[in-house]
C-alpha positions in Angstrom: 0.0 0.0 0.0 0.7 3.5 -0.3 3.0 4.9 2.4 6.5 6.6 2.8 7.7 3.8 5.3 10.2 2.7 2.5 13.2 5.2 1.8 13.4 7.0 -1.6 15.3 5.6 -4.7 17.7 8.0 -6.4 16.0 7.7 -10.0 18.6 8.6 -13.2 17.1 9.7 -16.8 19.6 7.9 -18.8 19.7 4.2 -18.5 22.7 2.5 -17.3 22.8 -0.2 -20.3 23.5 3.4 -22.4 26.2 4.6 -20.7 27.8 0.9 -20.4 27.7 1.1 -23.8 29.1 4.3 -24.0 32.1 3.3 -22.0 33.0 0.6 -24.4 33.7 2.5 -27.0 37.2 2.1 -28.5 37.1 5.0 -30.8 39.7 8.1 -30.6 37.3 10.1 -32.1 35.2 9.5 -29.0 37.7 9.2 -26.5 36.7 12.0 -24.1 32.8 10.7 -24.4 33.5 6.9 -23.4 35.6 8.7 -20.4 32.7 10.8 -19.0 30.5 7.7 -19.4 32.6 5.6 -17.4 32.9 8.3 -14.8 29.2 8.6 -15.1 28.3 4.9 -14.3 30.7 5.6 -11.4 29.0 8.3 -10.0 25.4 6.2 -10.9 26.2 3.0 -8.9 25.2 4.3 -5.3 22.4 6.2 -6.9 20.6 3.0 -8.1 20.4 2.0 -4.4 18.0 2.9 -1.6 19.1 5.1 1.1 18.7 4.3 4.2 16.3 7.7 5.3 13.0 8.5 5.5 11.1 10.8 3.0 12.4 14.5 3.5 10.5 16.1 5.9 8.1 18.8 4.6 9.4 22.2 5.2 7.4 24.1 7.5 6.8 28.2 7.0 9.3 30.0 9.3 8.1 33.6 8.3 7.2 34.6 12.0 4.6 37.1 12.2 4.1 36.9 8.2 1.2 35.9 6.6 0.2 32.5 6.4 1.4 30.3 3.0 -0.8 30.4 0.1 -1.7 27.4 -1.5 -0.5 26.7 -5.0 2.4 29.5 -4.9 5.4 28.0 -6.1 9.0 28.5 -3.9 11.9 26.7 -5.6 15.8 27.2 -5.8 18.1 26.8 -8.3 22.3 26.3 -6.8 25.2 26.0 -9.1 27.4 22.8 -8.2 30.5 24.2 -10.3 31.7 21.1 -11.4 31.7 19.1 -8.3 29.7 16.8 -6.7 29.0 18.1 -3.6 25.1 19.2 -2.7 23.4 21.4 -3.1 26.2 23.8 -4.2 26.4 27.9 -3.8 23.0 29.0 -4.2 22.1 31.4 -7.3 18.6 31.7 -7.5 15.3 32.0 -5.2 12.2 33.3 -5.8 11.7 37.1 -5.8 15.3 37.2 -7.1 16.0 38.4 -10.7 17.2 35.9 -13.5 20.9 35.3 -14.2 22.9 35.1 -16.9 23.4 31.4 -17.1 21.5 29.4 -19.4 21.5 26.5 -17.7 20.1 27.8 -14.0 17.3 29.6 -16.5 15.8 26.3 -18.2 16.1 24.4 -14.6 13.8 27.4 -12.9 11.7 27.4 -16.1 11.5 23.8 -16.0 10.4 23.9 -12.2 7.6 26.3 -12.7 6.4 24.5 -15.4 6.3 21.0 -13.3 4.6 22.8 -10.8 2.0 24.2 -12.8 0.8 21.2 -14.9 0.3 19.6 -11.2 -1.5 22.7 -9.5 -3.5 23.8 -12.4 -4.6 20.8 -13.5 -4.8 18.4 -11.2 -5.0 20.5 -7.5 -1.8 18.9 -6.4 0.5 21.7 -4.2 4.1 20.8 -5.2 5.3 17.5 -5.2 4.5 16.1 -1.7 0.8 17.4 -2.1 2.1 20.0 0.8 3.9 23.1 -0.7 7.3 21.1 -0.7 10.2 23.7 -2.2 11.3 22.6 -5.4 15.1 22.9 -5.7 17.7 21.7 -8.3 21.6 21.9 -8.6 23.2 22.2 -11.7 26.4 21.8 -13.7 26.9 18.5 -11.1 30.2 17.0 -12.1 32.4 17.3 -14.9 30.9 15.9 -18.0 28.1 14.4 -15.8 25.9 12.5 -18.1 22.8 12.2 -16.8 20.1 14.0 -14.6 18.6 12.9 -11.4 16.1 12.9 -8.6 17.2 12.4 -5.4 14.4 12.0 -3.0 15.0 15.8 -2.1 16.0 17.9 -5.2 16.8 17.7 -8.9 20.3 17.7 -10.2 21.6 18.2 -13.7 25.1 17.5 -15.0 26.4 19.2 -18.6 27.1 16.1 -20.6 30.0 15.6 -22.5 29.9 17.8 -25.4 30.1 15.0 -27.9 27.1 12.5 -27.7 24.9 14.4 -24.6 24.2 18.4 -24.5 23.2 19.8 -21.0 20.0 18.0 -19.3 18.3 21.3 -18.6 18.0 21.9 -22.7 14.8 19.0 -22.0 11.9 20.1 -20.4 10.5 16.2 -20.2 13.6 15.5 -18.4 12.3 18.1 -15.7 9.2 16.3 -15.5 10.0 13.0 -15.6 12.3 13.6 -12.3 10.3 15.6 -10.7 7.6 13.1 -11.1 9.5 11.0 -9.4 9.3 12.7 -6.3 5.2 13.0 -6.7 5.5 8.9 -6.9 7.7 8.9 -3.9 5.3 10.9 -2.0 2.1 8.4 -3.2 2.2 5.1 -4.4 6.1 5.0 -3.2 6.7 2.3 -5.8 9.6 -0.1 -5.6 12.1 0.8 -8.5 12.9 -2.5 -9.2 11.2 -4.8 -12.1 7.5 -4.1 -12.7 7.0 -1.4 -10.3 10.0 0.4 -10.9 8.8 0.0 -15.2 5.8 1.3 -13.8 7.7 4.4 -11.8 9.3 5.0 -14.5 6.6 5.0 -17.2 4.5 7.3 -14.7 7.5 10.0 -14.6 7.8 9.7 -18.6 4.1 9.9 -18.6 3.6 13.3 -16.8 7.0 14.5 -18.0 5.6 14.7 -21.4 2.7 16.4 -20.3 4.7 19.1 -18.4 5.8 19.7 -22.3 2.5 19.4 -23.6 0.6 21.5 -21.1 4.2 24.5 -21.1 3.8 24.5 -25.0 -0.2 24.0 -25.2 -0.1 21.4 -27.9 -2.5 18.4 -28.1 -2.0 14.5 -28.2 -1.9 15.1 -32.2 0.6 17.9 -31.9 2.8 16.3 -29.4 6.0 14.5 -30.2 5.8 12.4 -27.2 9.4 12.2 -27.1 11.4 11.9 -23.9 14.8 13.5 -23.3 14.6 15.2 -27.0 17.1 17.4 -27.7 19.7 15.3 -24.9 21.8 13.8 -28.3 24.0 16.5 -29.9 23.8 16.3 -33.8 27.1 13.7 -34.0 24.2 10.8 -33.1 21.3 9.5 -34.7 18.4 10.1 -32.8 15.9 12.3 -31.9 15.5 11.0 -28.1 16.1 8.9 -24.9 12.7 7.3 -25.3 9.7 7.2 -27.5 6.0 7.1 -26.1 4.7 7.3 -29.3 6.7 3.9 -30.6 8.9 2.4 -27.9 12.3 1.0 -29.7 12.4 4.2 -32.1 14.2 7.2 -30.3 17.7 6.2 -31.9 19.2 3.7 -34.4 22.9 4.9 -34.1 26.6 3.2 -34.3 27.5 4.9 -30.6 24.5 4.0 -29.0 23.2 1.1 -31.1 19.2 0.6 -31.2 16.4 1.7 -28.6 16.3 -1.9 -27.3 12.7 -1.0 -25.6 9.7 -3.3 -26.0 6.5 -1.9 -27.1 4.0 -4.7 -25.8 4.1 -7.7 -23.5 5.3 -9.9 -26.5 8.6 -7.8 -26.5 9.1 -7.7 -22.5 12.9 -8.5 -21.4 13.9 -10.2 -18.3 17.0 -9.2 -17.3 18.5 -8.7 -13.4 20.3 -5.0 -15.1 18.7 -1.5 -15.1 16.9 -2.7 -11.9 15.0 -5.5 -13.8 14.3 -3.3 -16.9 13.0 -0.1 -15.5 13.6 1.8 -18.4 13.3 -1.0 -21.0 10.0 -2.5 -19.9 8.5 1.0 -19.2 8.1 1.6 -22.7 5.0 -1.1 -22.6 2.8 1.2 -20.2 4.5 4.3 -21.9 2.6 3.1 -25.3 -0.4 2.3 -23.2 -1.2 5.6 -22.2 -0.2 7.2 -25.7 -2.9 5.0 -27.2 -5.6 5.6 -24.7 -4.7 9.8 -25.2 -4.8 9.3 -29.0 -8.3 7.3 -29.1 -9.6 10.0 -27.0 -8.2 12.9 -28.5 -7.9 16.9 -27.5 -5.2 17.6 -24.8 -3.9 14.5 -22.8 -3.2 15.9 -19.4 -7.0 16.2 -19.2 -9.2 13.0 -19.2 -5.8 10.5 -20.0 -3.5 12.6 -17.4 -6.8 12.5 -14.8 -7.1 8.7 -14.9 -2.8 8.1 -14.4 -3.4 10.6 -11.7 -6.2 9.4 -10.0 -4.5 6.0 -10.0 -1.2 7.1 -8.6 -2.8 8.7 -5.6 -5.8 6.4 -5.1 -3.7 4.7 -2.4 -4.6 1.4 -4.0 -1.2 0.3 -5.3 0.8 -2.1 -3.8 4.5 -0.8 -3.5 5.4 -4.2 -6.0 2.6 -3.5 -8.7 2.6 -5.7 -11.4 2.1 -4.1 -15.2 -1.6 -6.5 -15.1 -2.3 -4.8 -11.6 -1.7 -1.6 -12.7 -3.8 -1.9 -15.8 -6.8 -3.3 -13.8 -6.4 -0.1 -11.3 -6.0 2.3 -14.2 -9.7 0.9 -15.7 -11.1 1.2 -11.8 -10.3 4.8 -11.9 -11.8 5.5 -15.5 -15.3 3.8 -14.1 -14.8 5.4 -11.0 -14.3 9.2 -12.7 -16.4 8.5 -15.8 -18.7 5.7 -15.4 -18.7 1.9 -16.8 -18.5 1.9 -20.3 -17.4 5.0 -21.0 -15.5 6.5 -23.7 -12.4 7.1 -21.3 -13.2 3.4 -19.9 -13.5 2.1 -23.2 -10.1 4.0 -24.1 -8.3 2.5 -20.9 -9.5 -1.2 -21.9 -8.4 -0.7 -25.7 -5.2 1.1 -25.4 -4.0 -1.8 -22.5 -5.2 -4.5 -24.5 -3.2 -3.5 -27.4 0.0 -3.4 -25.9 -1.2 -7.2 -24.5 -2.3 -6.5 -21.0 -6.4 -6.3 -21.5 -7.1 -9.8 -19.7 -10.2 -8.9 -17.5 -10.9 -5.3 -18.2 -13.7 -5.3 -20.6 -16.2 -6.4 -18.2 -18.8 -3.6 -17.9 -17.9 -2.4 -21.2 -21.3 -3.8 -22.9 -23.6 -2.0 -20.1 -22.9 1.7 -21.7 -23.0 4.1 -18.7 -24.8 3.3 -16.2 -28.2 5.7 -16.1 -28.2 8.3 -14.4 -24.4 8.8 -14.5 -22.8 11.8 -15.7 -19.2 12.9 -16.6 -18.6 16.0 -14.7 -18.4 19.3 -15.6 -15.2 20.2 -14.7 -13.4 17.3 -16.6 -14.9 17.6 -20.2 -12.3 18.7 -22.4 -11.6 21.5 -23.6 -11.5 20.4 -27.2 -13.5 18.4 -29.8 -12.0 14.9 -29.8 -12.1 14.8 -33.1 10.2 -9.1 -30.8 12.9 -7.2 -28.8 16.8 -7.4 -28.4 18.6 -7.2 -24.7 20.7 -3.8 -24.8 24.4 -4.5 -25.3 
Protein backbone atom coordinates (compact mmCIF):
# COMPACT_ATOMS: atom_id res chain seq x y z
CA UNK A 1 0.00 0.00 0.00
CA UNK A 2 0.74 3.54 -0.31
CA UNK A 3 2.96 4.95 2.44
CA UNK A 4 6.51 6.62 2.85
CA UNK A 5 7.66 3.80 5.32
CA UNK A 6 10.24 2.72 2.48
CA UNK A 7 13.17 5.19 1.83
CA UNK A 8 13.37 7.04 -1.56
CA UNK A 9 15.30 5.63 -4.69
CA UNK A 10 17.70 7.95 -6.41
CA UNK A 11 16.04 7.66 -9.98
CA UNK A 12 18.55 8.61 -13.22
CA UNK A 13 17.11 9.74 -16.83
CA UNK A 14 19.63 7.92 -18.78
CA UNK A 15 19.74 4.20 -18.53
CA UNK A 16 22.66 2.45 -17.29
CA UNK A 17 22.77 -0.17 -20.28
CA UNK A 18 23.51 3.40 -22.42
CA UNK A 19 26.24 4.60 -20.72
CA UNK A 20 27.79 0.87 -20.39
CA UNK A 21 27.72 1.14 -23.82
CA UNK A 22 29.11 4.34 -24.01
CA UNK A 23 32.07 3.34 -22.00
CA UNK A 24 33.00 0.61 -24.44
CA UNK A 25 33.72 2.50 -26.98
CA UNK A 26 37.16 2.13 -28.52
CA UNK A 27 37.10 4.96 -30.82
CA UNK A 28 39.71 8.06 -30.55
CA UNK A 29 37.34 10.12 -32.11
CA UNK A 30 35.18 9.51 -28.99
CA UNK A 31 37.70 9.24 -26.46
CA UNK A 32 36.66 12.05 -24.06
CA UNK A 33 32.81 10.72 -24.36
CA UNK A 34 33.49 6.93 -23.39
CA UNK A 35 35.65 8.67 -20.37
CA UNK A 36 32.65 10.81 -19.02
CA UNK A 37 30.52 7.65 -19.42
CA UNK A 38 32.62 5.58 -17.36
CA UNK A 39 32.88 8.30 -14.84
CA UNK A 40 29.19 8.58 -15.07
CA UNK A 41 28.34 4.92 -14.30
CA UNK A 42 30.66 5.56 -11.38
CA UNK A 43 29.02 8.31 -9.99
CA UNK A 44 25.44 6.20 -10.90
CA UNK A 45 26.24 2.99 -8.89
CA UNK A 46 25.20 4.34 -5.30
CA UNK A 47 22.42 6.24 -6.93
CA UNK A 48 20.57 3.02 -8.15
CA UNK A 49 20.42 1.97 -4.38
CA UNK A 50 18.02 2.86 -1.62
CA UNK A 51 19.07 5.13 1.12
CA UNK A 52 18.73 4.25 4.20
CA UNK A 53 16.30 7.74 5.28
CA UNK A 54 13.02 8.50 5.51
CA UNK A 55 11.11 10.82 3.04
CA UNK A 56 12.39 14.52 3.52
CA UNK A 57 10.55 16.10 5.90
CA UNK A 58 8.06 18.83 4.65
CA UNK A 59 9.36 22.18 5.24
CA UNK A 60 7.37 24.08 7.48
CA UNK A 61 6.82 28.22 7.02
CA UNK A 62 9.30 29.99 9.27
CA UNK A 63 8.07 33.60 8.35
CA UNK A 64 7.21 34.60 11.98
CA UNK A 65 4.61 37.09 12.20
CA UNK A 66 4.06 36.89 8.18
CA UNK A 67 1.16 35.86 6.63
CA UNK A 68 0.22 32.49 6.39
CA UNK A 69 1.41 30.28 3.01
CA UNK A 70 -0.78 30.41 0.12
CA UNK A 71 -1.73 27.43 -1.48
CA UNK A 72 -0.53 26.73 -5.02
CA UNK A 73 2.41 29.53 -4.85
CA UNK A 74 5.43 28.01 -6.14
CA UNK A 75 9.02 28.45 -3.92
CA UNK A 76 11.92 26.71 -5.62
CA UNK A 77 15.78 27.21 -5.82
CA UNK A 78 18.13 26.84 -8.32
CA UNK A 79 22.25 26.34 -6.83
CA UNK A 80 25.25 26.04 -9.09
CA UNK A 81 27.44 22.77 -8.15
CA UNK A 82 30.48 24.18 -10.35
CA UNK A 83 31.67 21.13 -11.43
CA UNK A 84 31.67 19.15 -8.33
CA UNK A 85 29.74 16.78 -6.67
CA UNK A 86 29.03 18.10 -3.64
CA UNK A 87 25.07 19.17 -2.65
CA UNK A 88 23.38 21.35 -3.08
CA UNK A 89 26.20 23.83 -4.15
CA UNK A 90 26.36 27.90 -3.81
CA UNK A 91 22.98 29.04 -4.18
CA UNK A 92 22.10 31.42 -7.26
CA UNK A 93 18.59 31.74 -7.51
CA UNK A 94 15.35 32.01 -5.24
CA UNK A 95 12.17 33.34 -5.75
CA UNK A 96 11.66 37.05 -5.80
CA UNK A 97 15.30 37.15 -7.09
CA UNK A 98 15.96 38.38 -10.75
CA UNK A 99 17.20 35.94 -13.47
CA UNK A 100 20.89 35.28 -14.16
CA UNK A 101 22.85 35.13 -16.91
CA UNK A 102 23.37 31.39 -17.08
CA UNK A 103 21.52 29.38 -19.40
CA UNK A 104 21.49 26.48 -17.68
CA UNK A 105 20.08 27.76 -14.02
CA UNK A 106 17.30 29.61 -16.48
CA UNK A 107 15.75 26.27 -18.16
CA UNK A 108 16.10 24.39 -14.61
CA UNK A 109 13.85 27.41 -12.92
CA UNK A 110 11.66 27.41 -16.05
CA UNK A 111 11.54 23.76 -15.96
CA UNK A 112 10.38 23.89 -12.24
CA UNK A 113 7.55 26.28 -12.67
CA UNK A 114 6.44 24.51 -15.44
CA UNK A 115 6.32 21.00 -13.33
CA UNK A 116 4.64 22.85 -10.85
CA UNK A 117 1.95 24.24 -12.84
CA UNK A 118 0.82 21.18 -14.88
CA UNK A 119 0.30 19.64 -11.15
CA UNK A 120 -1.46 22.69 -9.47
CA UNK A 121 -3.52 23.77 -12.42
CA UNK A 122 -4.57 20.78 -13.51
CA UNK A 123 -4.83 18.39 -11.17
CA UNK A 124 -4.96 20.51 -7.54
CA UNK A 125 -1.81 18.89 -6.36
CA UNK A 126 0.47 21.74 -4.19
CA UNK A 127 4.06 20.77 -5.24
CA UNK A 128 5.35 17.52 -5.16
CA UNK A 129 4.53 16.14 -1.71
CA UNK A 130 0.85 17.40 -2.07
CA UNK A 131 2.10 20.05 0.77
CA UNK A 132 3.88 23.08 -0.75
CA UNK A 133 7.32 21.10 -0.68
CA UNK A 134 10.23 23.65 -2.22
CA UNK A 135 11.25 22.59 -5.39
CA UNK A 136 15.12 22.91 -5.65
CA UNK A 137 17.74 21.71 -8.28
CA UNK A 138 21.64 21.86 -8.60
CA UNK A 139 23.19 22.16 -11.75
CA UNK A 140 26.35 21.76 -13.66
CA UNK A 141 26.90 18.49 -11.08
CA UNK A 142 30.21 17.04 -12.09
CA UNK A 143 32.41 17.27 -14.91
CA UNK A 144 30.91 15.90 -18.04
CA UNK A 145 28.08 14.43 -15.85
CA UNK A 146 25.92 12.52 -18.14
CA UNK A 147 22.78 12.21 -16.80
CA UNK A 148 20.13 13.96 -14.57
CA UNK A 149 18.57 12.92 -11.37
CA UNK A 150 16.14 12.88 -8.62
CA UNK A 151 17.21 12.36 -5.40
CA UNK A 152 14.37 12.03 -3.00
CA UNK A 153 14.98 15.78 -2.08
CA UNK A 154 16.05 17.87 -5.23
CA UNK A 155 16.81 17.70 -8.93
CA UNK A 156 20.35 17.69 -10.17
CA UNK A 157 21.60 18.22 -13.75
CA UNK A 158 25.07 17.50 -15.04
CA UNK A 159 26.42 19.16 -18.57
CA UNK A 160 27.14 16.06 -20.61
CA UNK A 161 30.04 15.56 -22.53
CA UNK A 162 29.93 17.79 -25.42
CA UNK A 163 30.07 14.98 -27.89
CA UNK A 164 27.12 12.47 -27.66
CA UNK A 165 24.94 14.40 -24.64
CA UNK A 166 24.18 18.42 -24.48
CA UNK A 167 23.22 19.80 -20.99
CA UNK A 168 20.01 17.99 -19.27
CA UNK A 169 18.32 21.26 -18.60
CA UNK A 170 17.98 21.88 -22.71
CA UNK A 171 14.80 18.96 -21.97
CA UNK A 172 11.85 20.09 -20.36
CA UNK A 173 10.53 16.19 -20.23
CA UNK A 174 13.60 15.54 -18.37
CA UNK A 175 12.26 18.07 -15.69
CA UNK A 176 9.16 16.35 -15.54
CA UNK A 177 10.01 13.00 -15.56
CA UNK A 178 12.35 13.61 -12.26
CA UNK A 179 10.29 15.62 -10.70
CA UNK A 180 7.65 13.14 -11.14
CA UNK A 181 9.50 10.95 -9.36
CA UNK A 182 9.27 12.68 -6.29
CA UNK A 183 5.24 12.97 -6.71
CA UNK A 184 5.54 8.92 -6.88
CA UNK A 185 7.66 8.86 -3.90
CA UNK A 186 5.26 10.86 -2.03
CA UNK A 187 2.12 8.41 -3.23
CA UNK A 188 2.18 5.05 -4.37
CA UNK A 189 6.11 5.01 -3.21
CA UNK A 190 6.72 2.26 -5.78
CA UNK A 191 9.57 -0.10 -5.56
CA UNK A 192 12.06 0.75 -8.53
CA UNK A 193 12.89 -2.45 -9.20
CA UNK A 194 11.16 -4.85 -12.09
CA UNK A 195 7.53 -4.11 -12.68
CA UNK A 196 6.99 -1.38 -10.27
CA UNK A 197 10.01 0.40 -10.87
CA UNK A 198 8.77 -0.04 -15.15
CA UNK A 199 5.79 1.35 -13.79
CA UNK A 200 7.68 4.36 -11.78
CA UNK A 201 9.29 5.03 -14.47
CA UNK A 202 6.60 5.02 -17.17
CA UNK A 203 4.54 7.25 -14.67
CA UNK A 204 7.55 9.97 -14.64
CA UNK A 205 7.78 9.66 -18.65
CA UNK A 206 4.14 9.95 -18.58
CA UNK A 207 3.56 13.34 -16.75
CA UNK A 208 6.98 14.52 -18.04
CA UNK A 209 5.56 14.74 -21.38
CA UNK A 210 2.66 16.40 -20.30
CA UNK A 211 4.72 19.13 -18.39
CA UNK A 212 5.82 19.68 -22.33
CA UNK A 213 2.49 19.44 -23.58
CA UNK A 214 0.64 21.54 -21.14
CA UNK A 215 4.15 24.48 -21.13
CA UNK A 216 3.79 24.54 -24.98
CA UNK A 217 -0.22 23.98 -25.24
CA UNK A 218 -0.10 21.43 -27.85
CA UNK A 219 -2.52 18.35 -28.13
CA UNK A 220 -1.98 14.48 -28.24
CA UNK A 221 -1.86 15.06 -32.20
CA UNK A 222 0.57 17.90 -31.90
CA UNK A 223 2.85 16.26 -29.36
CA UNK A 224 6.01 14.51 -30.21
CA UNK A 225 5.85 12.39 -27.23
CA UNK A 226 9.43 12.16 -27.13
CA UNK A 227 11.37 11.87 -23.86
CA UNK A 228 14.85 13.55 -23.35
CA UNK A 229 14.63 15.19 -26.98
CA UNK A 230 17.06 17.44 -27.66
CA UNK A 231 19.68 15.27 -24.90
CA UNK A 232 21.79 13.85 -28.31
CA UNK A 233 24.01 16.52 -29.94
CA UNK A 234 23.84 16.28 -33.84
CA UNK A 235 27.06 13.72 -33.97
CA UNK A 236 24.16 10.83 -33.08
CA UNK A 237 21.32 9.49 -34.73
CA UNK A 238 18.43 10.09 -32.76
CA UNK A 239 15.95 12.28 -31.89
CA UNK A 240 15.53 10.96 -28.07
CA UNK A 241 16.14 8.86 -24.90
CA UNK A 242 12.70 7.27 -25.28
CA UNK A 243 9.66 7.18 -27.54
CA UNK A 244 6.03 7.08 -26.07
CA UNK A 245 4.67 7.25 -29.25
CA UNK A 246 6.68 3.91 -30.56
CA UNK A 247 8.90 2.44 -27.90
CA UNK A 248 12.25 1.02 -29.74
CA UNK A 249 12.45 4.21 -32.13
CA UNK A 250 14.21 7.21 -30.27
CA UNK A 251 17.72 6.18 -31.85
CA UNK A 252 19.25 3.69 -34.42
CA UNK A 253 22.91 4.86 -34.08
CA UNK A 254 26.57 3.16 -34.25
CA UNK A 255 27.50 4.89 -30.61
CA UNK A 256 24.48 3.96 -28.96
CA UNK A 257 23.16 1.10 -31.11
CA UNK A 258 19.24 0.60 -31.21
CA UNK A 259 16.38 1.67 -28.58
CA UNK A 260 16.28 -1.88 -27.29
CA UNK A 261 12.69 -0.98 -25.62
CA UNK A 262 9.72 -3.27 -26.02
CA UNK A 263 6.45 -1.87 -27.15
CA UNK A 264 3.98 -4.75 -25.84
CA UNK A 265 4.15 -7.71 -23.51
CA UNK A 266 5.28 -9.95 -26.50
CA UNK A 267 8.63 -7.81 -26.51
CA UNK A 268 9.12 -7.71 -22.48
CA UNK A 269 12.85 -8.47 -21.40
CA UNK A 270 13.90 -10.24 -18.35
CA UNK A 271 16.96 -9.18 -17.30
CA UNK A 272 18.47 -8.74 -13.42
CA UNK A 273 20.30 -5.02 -15.14
CA UNK A 274 18.71 -1.53 -15.06
CA UNK A 275 16.87 -2.69 -11.93
CA UNK A 276 14.97 -5.48 -13.78
CA UNK A 277 14.25 -3.28 -16.88
CA UNK A 278 12.98 -0.09 -15.46
CA UNK A 279 13.65 1.80 -18.36
CA UNK A 280 13.25 -0.95 -21.03
CA UNK A 281 9.97 -2.51 -19.88
CA UNK A 282 8.52 1.00 -19.24
CA UNK A 283 8.11 1.61 -22.74
CA UNK A 284 5.00 -1.05 -22.58
CA UNK A 285 2.77 1.23 -20.24
CA UNK A 286 4.47 4.26 -21.88
CA UNK A 287 2.61 3.08 -25.27
CA UNK A 288 -0.41 2.27 -23.18
CA UNK A 289 -1.22 5.59 -22.21
CA UNK A 290 -0.16 7.25 -25.68
CA UNK A 291 -2.87 5.00 -27.17
CA UNK A 292 -5.63 5.56 -24.68
CA UNK A 293 -4.68 9.77 -25.24
CA UNK A 294 -4.76 9.29 -29.02
CA UNK A 295 -8.30 7.30 -29.13
CA UNK A 296 -9.57 10.05 -27.01
CA UNK A 297 -8.17 12.90 -28.48
CA UNK A 298 -7.93 16.92 -27.48
CA UNK A 299 -5.21 17.56 -24.81
CA UNK A 300 -3.90 14.45 -22.81
CA UNK A 301 -3.24 15.93 -19.42
CA UNK A 302 -7.02 16.25 -19.17
CA UNK A 303 -9.16 12.95 -19.24
CA UNK A 304 -5.84 10.52 -19.98
CA UNK A 305 -3.52 12.56 -17.40
CA UNK A 306 -6.75 12.50 -14.82
CA UNK A 307 -7.06 8.70 -14.88
CA UNK A 308 -2.82 8.10 -14.44
CA UNK A 309 -3.38 10.60 -11.68
CA UNK A 310 -6.21 9.38 -9.98
CA UNK A 311 -4.53 6.03 -10.02
CA UNK A 312 -1.19 7.12 -8.63
CA UNK A 313 -2.85 8.68 -5.62
CA UNK A 314 -5.75 6.37 -5.07
CA UNK A 315 -3.71 4.68 -2.44
CA UNK A 316 -4.59 1.37 -3.95
CA UNK A 317 -1.24 0.28 -5.33
CA UNK A 318 0.83 -2.11 -3.76
CA UNK A 319 4.45 -0.80 -3.55
CA UNK A 320 5.41 -4.16 -6.03
CA UNK A 321 2.60 -3.45 -8.68
CA UNK A 322 2.63 -5.67 -11.39
CA UNK A 323 2.09 -4.12 -15.25
CA UNK A 324 -1.65 -6.47 -15.10
CA UNK A 325 -2.32 -4.84 -11.61
CA UNK A 326 -1.67 -1.64 -12.75
CA UNK A 327 -3.81 -1.93 -15.78
CA UNK A 328 -6.84 -3.32 -13.76
CA UNK A 329 -6.40 -0.12 -11.26
CA UNK A 330 -5.99 2.27 -14.15
CA UNK A 331 -9.71 0.87 -15.66
CA UNK A 332 -11.09 1.17 -11.78
CA UNK A 333 -10.31 4.78 -11.90
CA UNK A 334 -11.76 5.52 -15.50
CA UNK A 335 -15.32 3.78 -14.15
CA UNK A 336 -14.83 5.40 -11.05
CA UNK A 337 -14.35 9.18 -12.70
CA UNK A 338 -16.36 8.53 -15.76
CA UNK A 339 -18.69 5.70 -15.40
CA UNK A 340 -18.71 1.89 -16.75
CA UNK A 341 -18.53 1.90 -20.35
CA UNK A 342 -17.36 4.98 -20.98
CA UNK A 343 -15.52 6.47 -23.69
CA UNK A 344 -12.40 7.06 -21.34
CA UNK A 345 -13.23 3.36 -19.94
CA UNK A 346 -13.49 2.08 -23.21
CA UNK A 347 -10.05 4.01 -24.08
CA UNK A 348 -8.31 2.50 -20.87
CA UNK A 349 -9.50 -1.19 -21.95
CA UNK A 350 -8.41 -0.68 -25.70
CA UNK A 351 -5.15 1.08 -25.40
CA UNK A 352 -3.99 -1.85 -22.48
CA UNK A 353 -5.24 -4.53 -24.46
CA UNK A 354 -3.25 -3.49 -27.45
CA UNK A 355 0.05 -3.41 -25.88
CA UNK A 356 -1.19 -7.16 -24.51
CA UNK A 357 -2.26 -6.49 -21.00
CA UNK A 358 -6.39 -6.33 -21.45
CA UNK A 359 -7.15 -9.77 -19.69
CA UNK A 360 -10.16 -8.91 -17.52
CA UNK A 361 -10.90 -5.28 -18.22
CA UNK A 362 -13.69 -5.34 -20.56
CA UNK A 363 -16.23 -6.44 -18.22
CA UNK A 364 -18.76 -3.59 -17.91
CA UNK A 365 -17.90 -2.43 -21.23
CA UNK A 366 -21.25 -3.84 -22.88
CA UNK A 367 -23.56 -1.97 -20.10
CA UNK A 368 -22.85 1.68 -21.71
CA UNK A 369 -22.96 4.13 -18.69
CA UNK A 370 -24.81 3.30 -16.22
CA UNK A 371 -28.18 5.71 -16.07
CA UNK A 372 -28.22 8.33 -14.36
CA UNK A 373 -24.44 8.79 -14.46
CA UNK A 374 -22.81 11.82 -15.72
CA UNK A 375 -19.25 12.88 -16.61
CA UNK A 376 -18.58 16.04 -14.68
CA UNK A 377 -18.35 19.28 -15.61
CA UNK A 378 -15.18 20.23 -14.74
CA UNK A 379 -13.42 17.33 -16.59
CA UNK A 380 -14.88 17.64 -20.21
CA UNK A 381 -12.26 18.66 -22.36
CA UNK A 382 -11.63 21.53 -23.63
CA UNK A 383 -11.47 20.41 -27.16
CA UNK A 384 -13.47 18.35 -29.76
CA UNK A 385 -12.04 14.95 -29.76
CA UNK A 386 -12.11 14.83 -33.12
CA UNK A 387 10.21 -9.06 -30.84
CA UNK A 388 12.89 -7.25 -28.77
CA UNK A 389 16.84 -7.43 -28.38
CA UNK A 390 18.61 -7.19 -24.73
CA UNK A 391 20.66 -3.81 -24.81
CA UNK A 392 24.36 -4.45 -25.30
Amino acid sequence: MTGSVHAPTRCAIVPPYLLVRLARLDDPRFAAAAEAARQSLLRDSPLRTHREVAHPPHRPDVRGGGPARVPGRIDRSVSDAAGLERLPGRLVRSEGHPPVPDVTVQEAWDGLGSTHDLFWSRFQRDSVDGRGLSLDATVHYGRNYDNAFWDGERMVFGDGDGQVFNRFTASLTVIGHELTHGVTQFTANLTYQGQSGAVNESMSDVFGSLVEQHARGQSTAEAGWLIGEGLFTDQVQGVALRSMKAPGTAYNDDLLGRDPQPDSMAGYVETEDDNGGVHLNSGIPNRAFYLVAEALGGNAWEAPGQIWYDTLTSGTLGNSVTFAAFARATARAAVKRYGIGSEEHRAVVAGWTTVGLGSGLAAGLGTGRPGGTTRPEAQRPEQQRPGQQRPE
